[in-house]
N, C-alpha and C positions, 0 to 999 in steps of 0.2 A: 335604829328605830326602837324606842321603848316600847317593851312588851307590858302586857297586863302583868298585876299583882293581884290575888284575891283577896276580897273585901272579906272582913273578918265575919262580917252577918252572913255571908256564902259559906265560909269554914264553917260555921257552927251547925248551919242547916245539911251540912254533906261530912259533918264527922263521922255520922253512921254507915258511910259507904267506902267499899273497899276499892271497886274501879269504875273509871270516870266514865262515862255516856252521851251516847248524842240522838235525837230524834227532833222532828217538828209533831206539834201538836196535831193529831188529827183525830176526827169523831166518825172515823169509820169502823167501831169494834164490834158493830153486829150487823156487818156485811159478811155474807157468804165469801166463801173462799174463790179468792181470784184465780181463773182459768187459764192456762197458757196452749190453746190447741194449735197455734199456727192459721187461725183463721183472723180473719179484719172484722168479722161479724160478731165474733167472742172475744173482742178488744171492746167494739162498741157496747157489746153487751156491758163486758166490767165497767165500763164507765160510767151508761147509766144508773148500777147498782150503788156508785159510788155517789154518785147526785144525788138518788131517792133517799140513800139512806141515812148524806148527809145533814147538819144542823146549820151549818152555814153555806154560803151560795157556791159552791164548787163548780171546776169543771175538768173531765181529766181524758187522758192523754194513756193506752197500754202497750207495751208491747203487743205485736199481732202472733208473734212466734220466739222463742228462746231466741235472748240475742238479735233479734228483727223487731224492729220500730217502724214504725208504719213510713216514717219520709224518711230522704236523706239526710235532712238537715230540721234539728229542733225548732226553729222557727216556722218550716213551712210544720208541721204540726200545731204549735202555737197558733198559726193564723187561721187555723180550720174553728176555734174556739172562737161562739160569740163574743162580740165586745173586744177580740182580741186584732189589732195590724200591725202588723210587719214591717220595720222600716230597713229596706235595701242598700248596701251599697254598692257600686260596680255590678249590680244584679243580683247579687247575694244576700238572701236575709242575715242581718244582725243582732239587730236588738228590735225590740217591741213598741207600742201603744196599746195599753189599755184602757176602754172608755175615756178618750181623750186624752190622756196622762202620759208623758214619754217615758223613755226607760229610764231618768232619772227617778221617778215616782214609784217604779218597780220593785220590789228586793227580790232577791231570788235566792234560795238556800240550796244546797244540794247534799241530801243526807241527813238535812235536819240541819247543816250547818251553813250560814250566811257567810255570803264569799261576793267578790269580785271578780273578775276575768277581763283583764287589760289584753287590748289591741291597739291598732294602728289599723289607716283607712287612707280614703282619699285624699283627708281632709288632716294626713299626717297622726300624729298621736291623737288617743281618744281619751280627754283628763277630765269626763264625770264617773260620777256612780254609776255608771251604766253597766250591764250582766254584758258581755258580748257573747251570742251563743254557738258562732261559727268555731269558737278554740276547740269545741268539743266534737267527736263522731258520735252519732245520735245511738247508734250499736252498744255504746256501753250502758245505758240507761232503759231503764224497764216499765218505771213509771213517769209522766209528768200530774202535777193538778194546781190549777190556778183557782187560789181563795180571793174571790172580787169582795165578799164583806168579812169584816173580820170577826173576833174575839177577844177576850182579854190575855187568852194562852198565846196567842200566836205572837209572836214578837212581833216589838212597834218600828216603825221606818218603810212604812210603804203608805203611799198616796191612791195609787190606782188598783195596784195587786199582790200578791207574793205569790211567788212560780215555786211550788217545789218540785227539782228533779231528784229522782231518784234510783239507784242502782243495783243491779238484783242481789240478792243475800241465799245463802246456799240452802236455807229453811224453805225458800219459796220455791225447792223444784223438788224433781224426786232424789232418790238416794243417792243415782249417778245418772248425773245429764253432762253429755258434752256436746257439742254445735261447731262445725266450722261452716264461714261463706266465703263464696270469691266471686268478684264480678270485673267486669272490665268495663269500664266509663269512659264513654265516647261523648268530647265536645264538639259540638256541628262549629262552632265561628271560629276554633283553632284547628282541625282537624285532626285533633291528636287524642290519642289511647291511653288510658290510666286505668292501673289495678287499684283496687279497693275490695282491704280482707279483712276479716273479723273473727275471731272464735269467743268462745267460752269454755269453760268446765269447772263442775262439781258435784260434792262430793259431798255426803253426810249420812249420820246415821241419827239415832234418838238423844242425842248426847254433843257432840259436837259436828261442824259441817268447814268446807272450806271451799270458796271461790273465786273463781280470775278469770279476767277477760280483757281482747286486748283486740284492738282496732287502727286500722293505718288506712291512710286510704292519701292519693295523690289527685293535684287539680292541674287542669291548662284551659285556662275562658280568657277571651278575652275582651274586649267591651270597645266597643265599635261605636261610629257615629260622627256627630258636631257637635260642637260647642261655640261661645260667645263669651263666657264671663257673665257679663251682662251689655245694658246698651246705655249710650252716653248722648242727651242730648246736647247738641251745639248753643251755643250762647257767651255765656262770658267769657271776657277777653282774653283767656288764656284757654279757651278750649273752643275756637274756630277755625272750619276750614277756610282753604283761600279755594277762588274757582274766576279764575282769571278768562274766561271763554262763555263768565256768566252774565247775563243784565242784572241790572240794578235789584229785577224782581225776582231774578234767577236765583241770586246772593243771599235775597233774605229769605229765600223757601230752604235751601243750603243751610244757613246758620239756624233754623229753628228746628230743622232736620235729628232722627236717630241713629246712630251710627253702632253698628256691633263694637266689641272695646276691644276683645280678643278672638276675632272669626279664626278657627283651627279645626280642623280634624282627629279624631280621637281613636286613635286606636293601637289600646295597650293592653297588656298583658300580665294575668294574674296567675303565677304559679304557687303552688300550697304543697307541703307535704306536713301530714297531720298525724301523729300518735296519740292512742289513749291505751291506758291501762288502768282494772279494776280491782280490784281486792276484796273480799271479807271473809271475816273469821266468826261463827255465832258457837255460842258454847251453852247447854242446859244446864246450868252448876248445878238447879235442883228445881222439883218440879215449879218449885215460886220463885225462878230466879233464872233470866236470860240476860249474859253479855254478846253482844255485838261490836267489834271492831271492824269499820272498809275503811278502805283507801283508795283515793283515785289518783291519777298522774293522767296530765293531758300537755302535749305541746303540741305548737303550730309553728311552721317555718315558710313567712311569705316573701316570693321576691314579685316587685311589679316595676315593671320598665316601660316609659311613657314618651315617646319620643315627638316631639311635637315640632311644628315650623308655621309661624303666624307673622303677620304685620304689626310688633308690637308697638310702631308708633301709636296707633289708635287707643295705647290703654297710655300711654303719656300726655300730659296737657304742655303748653309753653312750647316755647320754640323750638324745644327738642323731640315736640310730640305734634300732637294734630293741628297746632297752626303751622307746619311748617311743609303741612301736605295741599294739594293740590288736585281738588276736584276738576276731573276730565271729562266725564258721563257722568252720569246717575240719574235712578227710577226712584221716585216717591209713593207711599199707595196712602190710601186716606186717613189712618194716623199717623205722617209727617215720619213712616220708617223708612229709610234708606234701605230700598230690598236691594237693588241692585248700583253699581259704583263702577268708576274706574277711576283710580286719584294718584296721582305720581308722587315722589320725592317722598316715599316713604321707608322708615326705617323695618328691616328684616331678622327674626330669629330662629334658629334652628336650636334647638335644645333637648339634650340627653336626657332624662330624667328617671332615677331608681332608687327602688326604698327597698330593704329588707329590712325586716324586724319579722321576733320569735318572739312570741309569749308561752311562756310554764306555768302549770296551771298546778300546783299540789293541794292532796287534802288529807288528812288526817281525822278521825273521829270513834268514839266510843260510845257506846249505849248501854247502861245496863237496864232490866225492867225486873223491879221485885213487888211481889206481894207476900205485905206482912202478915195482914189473914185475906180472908175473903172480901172483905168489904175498905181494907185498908190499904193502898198501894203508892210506889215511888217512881219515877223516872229520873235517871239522872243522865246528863249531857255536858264530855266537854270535848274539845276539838282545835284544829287548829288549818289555816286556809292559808295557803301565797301563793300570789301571782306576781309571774317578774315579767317584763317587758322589754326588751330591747329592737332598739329603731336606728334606722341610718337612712338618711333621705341624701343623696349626692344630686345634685344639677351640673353638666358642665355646657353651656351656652356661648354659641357664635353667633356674631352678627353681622350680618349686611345693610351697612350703613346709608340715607341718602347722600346725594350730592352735595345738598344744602343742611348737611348736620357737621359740626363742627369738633364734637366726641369720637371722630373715626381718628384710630392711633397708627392705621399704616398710612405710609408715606407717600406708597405709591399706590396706583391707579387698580381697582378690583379689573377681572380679567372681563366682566362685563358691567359696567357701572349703573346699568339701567334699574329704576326703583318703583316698578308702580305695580299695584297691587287690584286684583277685580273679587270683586263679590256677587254673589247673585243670591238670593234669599228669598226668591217669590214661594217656595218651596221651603216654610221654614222646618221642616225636617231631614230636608235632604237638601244642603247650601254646595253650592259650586265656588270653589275657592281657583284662583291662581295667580300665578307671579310672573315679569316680564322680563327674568335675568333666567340665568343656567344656574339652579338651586345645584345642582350634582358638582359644581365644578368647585373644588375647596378654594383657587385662588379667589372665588367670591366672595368669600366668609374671611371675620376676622375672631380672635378670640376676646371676649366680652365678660364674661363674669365665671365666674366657680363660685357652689353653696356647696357645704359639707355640714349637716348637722346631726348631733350624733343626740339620744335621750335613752335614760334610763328610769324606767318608773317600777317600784312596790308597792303593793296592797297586803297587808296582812288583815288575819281577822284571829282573832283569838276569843273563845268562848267559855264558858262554865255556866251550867243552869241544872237546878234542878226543882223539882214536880211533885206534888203531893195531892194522891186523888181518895174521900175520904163516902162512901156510900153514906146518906144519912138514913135514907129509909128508901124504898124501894121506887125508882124510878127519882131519887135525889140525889146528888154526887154534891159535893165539895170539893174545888180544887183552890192549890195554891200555890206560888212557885216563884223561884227567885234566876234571875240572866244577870250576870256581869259579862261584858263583852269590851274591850278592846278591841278598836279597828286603826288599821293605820297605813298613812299614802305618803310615799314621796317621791319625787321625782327632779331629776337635775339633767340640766341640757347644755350645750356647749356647741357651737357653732364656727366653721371656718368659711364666712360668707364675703366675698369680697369682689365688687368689679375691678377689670382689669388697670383701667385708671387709677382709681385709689390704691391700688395693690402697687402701680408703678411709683406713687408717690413712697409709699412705705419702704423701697431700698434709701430711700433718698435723692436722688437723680429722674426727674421725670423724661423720660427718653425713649418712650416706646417699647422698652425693655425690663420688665419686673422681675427681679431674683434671679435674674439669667431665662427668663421666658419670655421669648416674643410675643405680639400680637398676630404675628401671621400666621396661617394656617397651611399646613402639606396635605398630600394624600396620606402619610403617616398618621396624624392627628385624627383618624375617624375613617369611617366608612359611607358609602352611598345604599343608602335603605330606601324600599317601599313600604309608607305607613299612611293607612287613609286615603291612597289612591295617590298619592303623591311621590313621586322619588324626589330625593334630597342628599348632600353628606350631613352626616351627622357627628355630632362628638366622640369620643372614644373616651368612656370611666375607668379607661385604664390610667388618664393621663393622672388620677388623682393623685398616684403616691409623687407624680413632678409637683407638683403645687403644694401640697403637704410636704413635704423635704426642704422647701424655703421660708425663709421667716415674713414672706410676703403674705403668706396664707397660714393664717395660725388659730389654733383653734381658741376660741374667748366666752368666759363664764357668761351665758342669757339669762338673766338675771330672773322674767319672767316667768321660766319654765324651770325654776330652780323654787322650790316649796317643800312644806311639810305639812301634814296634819295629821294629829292626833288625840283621839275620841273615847274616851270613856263613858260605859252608860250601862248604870246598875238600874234594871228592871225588875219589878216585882209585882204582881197579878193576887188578886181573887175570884172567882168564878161560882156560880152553881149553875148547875146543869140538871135539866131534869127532862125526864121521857117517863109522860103519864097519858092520862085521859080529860078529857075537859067535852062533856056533852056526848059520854061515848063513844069519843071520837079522838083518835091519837094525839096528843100534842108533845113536842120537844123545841126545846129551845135550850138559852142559857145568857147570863146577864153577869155581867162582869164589873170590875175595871182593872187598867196595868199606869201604873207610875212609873214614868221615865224619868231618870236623873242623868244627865249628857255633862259631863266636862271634857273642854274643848283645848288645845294647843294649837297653835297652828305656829307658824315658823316662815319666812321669805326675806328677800334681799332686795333692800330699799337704797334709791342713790339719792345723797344729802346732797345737795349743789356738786351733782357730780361723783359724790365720792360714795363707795357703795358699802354700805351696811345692814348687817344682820341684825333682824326684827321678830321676835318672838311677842304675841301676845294671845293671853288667855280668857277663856269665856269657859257660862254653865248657864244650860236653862233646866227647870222643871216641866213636865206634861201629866196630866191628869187625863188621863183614857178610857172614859165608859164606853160598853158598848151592851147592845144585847143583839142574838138572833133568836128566830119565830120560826116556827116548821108545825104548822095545823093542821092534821088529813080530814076536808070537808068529806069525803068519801076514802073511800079503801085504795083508791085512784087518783085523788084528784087533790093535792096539794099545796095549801096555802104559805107563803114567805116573807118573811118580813125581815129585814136589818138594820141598825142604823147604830154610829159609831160617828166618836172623835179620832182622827188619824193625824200621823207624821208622816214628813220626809226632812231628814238633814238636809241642809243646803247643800249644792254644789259644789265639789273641792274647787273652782277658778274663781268663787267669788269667796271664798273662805281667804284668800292670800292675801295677806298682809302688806308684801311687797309693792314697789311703787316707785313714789319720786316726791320727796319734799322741798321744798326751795323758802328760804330761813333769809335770802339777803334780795333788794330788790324792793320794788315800791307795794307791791300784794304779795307777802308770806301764801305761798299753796302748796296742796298736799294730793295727790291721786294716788288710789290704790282700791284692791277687791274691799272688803270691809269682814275681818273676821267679827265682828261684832253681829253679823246680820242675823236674823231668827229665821227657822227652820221653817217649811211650808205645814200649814196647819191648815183641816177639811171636816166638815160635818157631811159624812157623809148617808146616805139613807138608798132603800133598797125594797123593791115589792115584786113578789113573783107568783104564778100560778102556774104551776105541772100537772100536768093530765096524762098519766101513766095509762092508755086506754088497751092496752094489747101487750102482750107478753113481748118484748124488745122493741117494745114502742114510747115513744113519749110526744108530744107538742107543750109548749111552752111559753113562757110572755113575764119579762121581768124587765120593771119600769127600775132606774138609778137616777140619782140626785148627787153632785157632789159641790158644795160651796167652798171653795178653797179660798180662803185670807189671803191669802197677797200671792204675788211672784217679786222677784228680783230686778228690779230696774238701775238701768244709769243714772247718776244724781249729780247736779252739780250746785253748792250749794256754801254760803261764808257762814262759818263755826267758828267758836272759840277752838283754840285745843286742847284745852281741859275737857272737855266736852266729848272729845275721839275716844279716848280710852288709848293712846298711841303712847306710849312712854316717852317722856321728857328728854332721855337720851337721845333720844333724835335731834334735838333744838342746839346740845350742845353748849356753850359758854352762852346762850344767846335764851336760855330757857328760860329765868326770870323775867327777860323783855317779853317774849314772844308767847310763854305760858296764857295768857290770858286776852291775844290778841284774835282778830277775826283770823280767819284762812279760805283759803277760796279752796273746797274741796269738790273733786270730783271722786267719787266712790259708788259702788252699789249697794242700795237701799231695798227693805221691804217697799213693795211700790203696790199698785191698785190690784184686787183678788178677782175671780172669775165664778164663774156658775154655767155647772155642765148637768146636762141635762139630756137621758138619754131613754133608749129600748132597746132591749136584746129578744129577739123571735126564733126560736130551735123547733124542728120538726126532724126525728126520727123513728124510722120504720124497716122493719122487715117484711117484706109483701110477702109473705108464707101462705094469706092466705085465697090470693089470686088464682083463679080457676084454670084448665087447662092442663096441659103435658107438665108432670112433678118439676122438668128443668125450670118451668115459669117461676115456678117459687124461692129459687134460687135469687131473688132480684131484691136488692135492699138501699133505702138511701137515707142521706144524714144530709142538713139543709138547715143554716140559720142565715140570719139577718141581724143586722147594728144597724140604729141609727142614731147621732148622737149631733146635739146643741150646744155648740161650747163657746162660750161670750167672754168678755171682761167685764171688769165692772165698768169699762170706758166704752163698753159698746160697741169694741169690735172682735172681730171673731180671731179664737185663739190658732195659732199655728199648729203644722202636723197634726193638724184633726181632722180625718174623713169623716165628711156628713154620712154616707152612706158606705157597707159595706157588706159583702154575702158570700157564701162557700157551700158549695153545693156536690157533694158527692152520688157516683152509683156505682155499685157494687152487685159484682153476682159471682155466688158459690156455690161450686156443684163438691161430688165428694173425692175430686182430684184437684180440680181447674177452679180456680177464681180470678179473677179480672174487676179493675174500677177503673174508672176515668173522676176525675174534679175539677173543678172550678173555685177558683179564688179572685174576688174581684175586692179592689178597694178602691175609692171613688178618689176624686181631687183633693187634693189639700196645700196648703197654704205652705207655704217653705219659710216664708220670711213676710213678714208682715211690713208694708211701706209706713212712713208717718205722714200728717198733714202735708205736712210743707212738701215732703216727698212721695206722694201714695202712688210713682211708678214704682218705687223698691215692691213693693208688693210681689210676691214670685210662688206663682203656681205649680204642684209637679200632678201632673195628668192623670188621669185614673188608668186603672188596667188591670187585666186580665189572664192571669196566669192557670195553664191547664197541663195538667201531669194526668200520665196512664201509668197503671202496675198492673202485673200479669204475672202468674205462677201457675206450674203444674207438679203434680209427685208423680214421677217417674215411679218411684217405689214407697215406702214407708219413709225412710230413709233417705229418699234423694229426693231434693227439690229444684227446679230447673226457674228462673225469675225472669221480669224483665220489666224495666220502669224508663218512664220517658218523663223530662221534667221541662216547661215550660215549653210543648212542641209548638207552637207558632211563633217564636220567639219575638214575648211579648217585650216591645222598648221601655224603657223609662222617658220620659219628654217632660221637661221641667223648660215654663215659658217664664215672661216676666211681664208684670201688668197686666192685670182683668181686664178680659176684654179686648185686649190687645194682641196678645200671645208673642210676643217677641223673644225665639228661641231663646235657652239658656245651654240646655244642653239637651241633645237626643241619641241614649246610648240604648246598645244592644248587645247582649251577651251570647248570644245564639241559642239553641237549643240543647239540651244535653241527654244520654240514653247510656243504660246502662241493664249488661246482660250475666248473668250469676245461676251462680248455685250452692244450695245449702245441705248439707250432710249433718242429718244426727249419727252418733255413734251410739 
């Protein structure tokens, strides 16, 4: 992967410095000194200090104690922030939405420096820009803050917000602080015990300081429930049941009927074992001259095993699928859903299914901060970020064939041939599944398919920026400052995916026999598991390395998951900044702009009538980025806000990929592929707030946002010249003279129609200090906001993953040993996937809900701290339906509850 090279207008500007640097911009330098006592009350304190005294709309996030972070995991933090939601997966926060905006829309830097953190999920590898925050233990980091409007200093690539985390530096404690924790983590839906330990230590004097810290911590949840896929109405001729025991009127209530596609039970299992380690080194060289060097190293090593057994005729059409089944009962309720069935001659699967993959998380970065005189000063920033990924998804899949299916390869007779399948769904969160064979007995089962897919993905990020801040007169600054930043992703996949049919063709001899592997199955081949209330045999992932050792099962380039992209993008800003008076009365703000200059490579494997080739094509855009923000104290309390800015977001690395399919012979020349030519998401966005700082650790609040984003990315299908693609001629081959200037029938992704979001964020924080009664009353303090948020297209319908509503509500009480909170995090319904006209059942809901966490500490002594935290105790489900109004399950999973008991020793 090409690394940056510096741009020689970046040399010129950073001749004068001896070592390189890294920070985000922030305008918090006449905030008081941030506190670290070990309380949640003196986190919140810091935070609001951090608000009032910011210039732009912040919101943040403290340690409550050396090394102790208020949650376990950085997103449920995250989600206590107005305007901020969480999106879960398998139960586990991941990545974010802010004010409507997904985590693609996010940037997140950590240290000052913009990174990535590649995962894997349910949904296999995860190939946007998206932060994932579960790679990290939330123990290493000290601070978070989320800038919802921005500046011209802050680098540009965020639509919704930038997160910056950040982790302690040996300047921010005393001379010699050390910390260790240990707790032990009990999951309620697996019944199993995990340690989770953390320390710290450092160490400084006036002059130089050094720090480390290091966090591990192990998971076992598992995630329970039902699922469907989705639901399939009956109707065309390849996707009817038969119901031979039905009337004429019976038949047609049957074919207009819904059917589940894949009704199965869910219950699988997520293990984690997680490492972090911290670093930094600060040094005083002189009293005008501070370097800073950290380092972080984070990995995560997940295995999840998914063992499943469903009726998967129902997700086939044709003869081999749902017309070949046969309704024997069934219940209708009054939208035409099939709750309840009994239909024979159907086809059975029992399937192993397990992914591990590890991601590494490294970071590298430097900081130096000089002042040439008093009114004259530098930052300089360079650094460097990788994230590597690695995934394996194996499947090994038996089937139990019908009688009337034609695809069965043994010869002889299943030891019970019977094939009919019930449902019951009146109950769509708790469905009743069962089957009318002996699922346990392997002579039922035949061997049916192996998938072996193996991916490798990198992110790098490489930086160089520096800062120049110039006082003009008193309460006027000047800043200026230059980013080259190289970023770069690739990833390549390889697949050994083969049904056993095909796989028998490929010796050559179709015979029931592939590579020397039968189709028949022993009590060898697998084991008899209870998963989901169900006993079954199930596969054995051991039998991989047999199928891998035949040329039957061979692993072969995925052409789609095989890309590159890489980004260059020199940034350069002017700003002033000024904190004066305007009627007596405080004013600060600052009015900028930053120039983006982006050139683009992107790379993928494209098959010409088959034949596959490699595809490089380059792009560059310009951005011009004004912005200003407003901070006006109508009173000594009471604070007026204002923002408004032009923003980016690069596009998506899956729509960036060039790769495809061109077809050059044939009576219509076509071409399908991502479209690396696409333009980057572009927003006006604007911002109005009022703070009312009414009581010492108090605030209430109200901030109106606006965001108008120019387009999103849509599917396109559409006839071009191909001069017109920007696709290189190479492609067409001997046939490029003809075909250069002919139509093409292109399917690609296009800039398509933009949105308008439209929102309010409402914060109310208080410490009751001064409620009457016995001193312990006073101990009682709470934090409380509210989102609401209006998110349209410009087509007039409403955007996905957007919750209308959403709130977090905390209480808190501190005495001067003991404190305790309980909270509330709720975020309302939102849209998963949006249907079209023609189809608006695809529409698919996921449920609102409710998630409530306890923490609890006491000090035994100065020194010994005894904890105790509960995280989601009612164990709140996930329930994602399909069709408004309808609710036709999708899936209903539950992680259970989880509790966790510790303690923490200063030394």
């Amino acid at each position: 992967m090409r690394k940056f090279t510096l741009n020689p207008l970046v040399l010129a500007m950073a001749a004068c410095v001896i070592a390189p640097t890294t920070a985000i911009a922030q305008d918090d330098a006449n905030l008081e000194e941030v506190v670290v006592t070990g309380s949640y009350a003196q986190s919140l304190r810091n935070a609001l200090n951090v608000k009032r005294e910011s210039t732009t709309i912040v919101d943040s996030v403290f340690a409550e104690d050396v090394g102790k972070f208020p949650d376990q995991n950085l997103t449920e933090s995250l989600g206590r922030i107005p305007g901020v939601a969480v999106a879960t997966d398998d139960g586990e926060g991941r990545t974010i939405t802010v004010r409507g905006l997904g985590d693609a829309f996010t940037m997140v830097t950590v240290n000052g420096m913009p990174g990535q953190s590649l995962a894997a999920g349910s949904g296999s590898v995860r190939t946007s820009r998206a932060f994932d925050f579960n790679v990290f233990a939330s123990e290493l980091f000290s601070r978070l803050d989320v800038y919802k409007s921005t500046s011209a200093q802050l680098e540009d690539g965020s639509l919704g917000a930038t997160v910056a985390l950040s982790t302690g530096r040996p300047f921010d404690y005393d001379s010699f602080t050390a910390v260790a924790n240990a707790e032990a983590g009990y999951y309620d839906g697996s019944g199993k015990t995990v340690p989770r330990v953390s320390g710290l230590i450092s160490t400084s004097n006036d002059t130089v300081g050094f720090l480390a810290s290091i966090a591990y911590s192990e998971k076992e949840a598992p995630v329970l429930g039902g699922e469907t896929g989705r639901w399939a109405q009956q109707g065309a001729s390849n996707n009817i049941f038969s119901c031979t025991s039905c009337s004429p009127a019976e038949l047609a209530e049957v074919r207009s009927s819904w059917a589940p596609r894949i009704p199965r039970y869910a219950d699988k299992t997520n293990s984690q074992e997680r490492l972090g380690v911290t670093s930094s080194f600060q040094w005083q060289i002189a009293d005008a001259s501070l370097l800073t060097i950290d380092g972080l190293y984070s990995k995560i090593d997940v295995a999840r095993d998914e063992p499943f057994m469903e009726a998967i005729s129902l997700a086939r059409t044709g003869g081999t699928g749902i017309n070949q089944m046969n309704v024997i009962d069934y219940t209708l309720d009054s939208n035409m859903t099939m709750v309840t069935a009994e239909i024979e001659n159907a086809d059975f699967r029992s399937e192993a299914f397990t992914a591990n993959w590890d991601s590494e998380f490294t970071q590298l970065s430097a900081e130096l901060k000089h002042e040439f005189t008093d009114g004259f000063r530098m930052n300089v920033l360079a650094g460097m970020t990788e994230s590597k990924l690695k995934n394996n998804e194996i499947t090994v899949i038996y089937e139990h064939y019908s009688s009337n299916d034609n695809r069965k390869e043994l010869a002889a007779a299943y030891a019970d041939p019977s094939d009919t399948v019930f449902w019951d769904f009146t109950n769509m969160k708790s469905p009743v599944l069962s089957y009318s064979f002996d699922t346990t007995n392997p002579a039922n089962w035949e061997l049916s398919e192996y998938r072996d897919r193996l991916t490798d993905a990198t992110s790098n990020t490489d930086m160089f920026r520096v800062d120049f801040e110039y006082d003009l007169a008193e309460g006027f600054t000047a800043k200026a400052g230059v980013t080259q930043k190289s970023y770069g992703y690739e990833i390549d996949g390889v697949q050994a995916d083969k049904t056993f049919t095909n796989a028998d063709t490929t010796d050559g001899t179709n015979d029931g026999v592939a590579c020397g592997i039968s189709a028949a199955v022993t009590a060898d081949d697998g084991s008899v598991v209870t998963a989901g209330g169900q006993t079954f045999f199930i596969p054995d992932f051991n039998r991989r390395n047999e199928f891998l050792a035949t040329d039957c099962w061979s692993y072969a380039l995925v052409a789609g998951s095989t890309r590159e992209v890489e980004e260059d993008v020199l940034g350069y800003f002017v700003q002033l900044n000024m904190d004066t008076e305007l009627f007596g009365n405080r004013l600060r703000g600052d009015i900028g702009v930053r120039e983006a200059q982006t050139d683009l490579t992107t790379s993928g494997i494209t098959a010409v009538d088959g034949v596959v080739t490699p595809l490089t094509v380059e792009h560059d855009y310009n951005d011009t980025l004004p912005s200003m923000t407003l901070a006006y104290n109508l009173t000594e309390d009471l604070v007026l806000r204002a923002a408004a800015a032009k923003v980016l977001a690069r596009p998506e690395l899956t729509d960036l990929n060039p790769g495809g399919s061109v077809t050059i012979f044939g009576t219509q020349p076509a071409v399908s592929y991502g479209n690396p030519l696409i333009e980057p998401f572009r927003a006006d966005s604007f911002d109005l707030g009022l703070e009312w700082y009414y009581a010492e650790d108090a605030m209430t609040g109200l901030t109106l946002f606006q965001k108008d984003v120019e387009s999103f990315p849509t599917s396109d299908v559409d006839f071009i010249q191909w001069s017109e693609l920007g696709l290189p001629d190479s492609l067409l081959g001997a046939q490029a003279d003809q075909l250069r200037d002919q139509n093409f029938r292109v399917s690609r992704r296009i800039n398509g129609g933009g949105a308008m979001i439209n929102g309010a964020e409402l914060s109310w924080q208080q410490q009751l200090s001064f409620l009457p009664g016995p001193d312990w009353v006073r101990g009682f303090g709470f934090q409380a906001n509210y989102t609401y948020v209006d998110a349209e297209t410009n087509a007039g319908d409403p955007m996905p993953n957007v919750s209308e509503n959403s709130y977090n509500f905390t209480l808190y009480w501190e005495g001067e040993k003991f404190q305790a909170r309980i909270s509330n995090a709720y975020r309302g319904e939102y849209l998963s996937n949006l249907g079209t006209v023609a189809n608006p059942w695809q529409d698919r809901v996921v449920d609102d809900s409710n998630i409530v966490g306890v923490s609890a500490s006491y000090d035994l002594t100065e020194q010994l701290k005894i904890t105790f935290k509960g995280i989601n105790i009612f164990d709140e489900p996930q329930h994602e339906y399909e069709t408004s109004g309808v609710a036709r399950m999708v899936r209903n999973h539950s992680t259970g509850a989880s509790y966790f008991v510790g303690a923490s020793y200063k030394f």
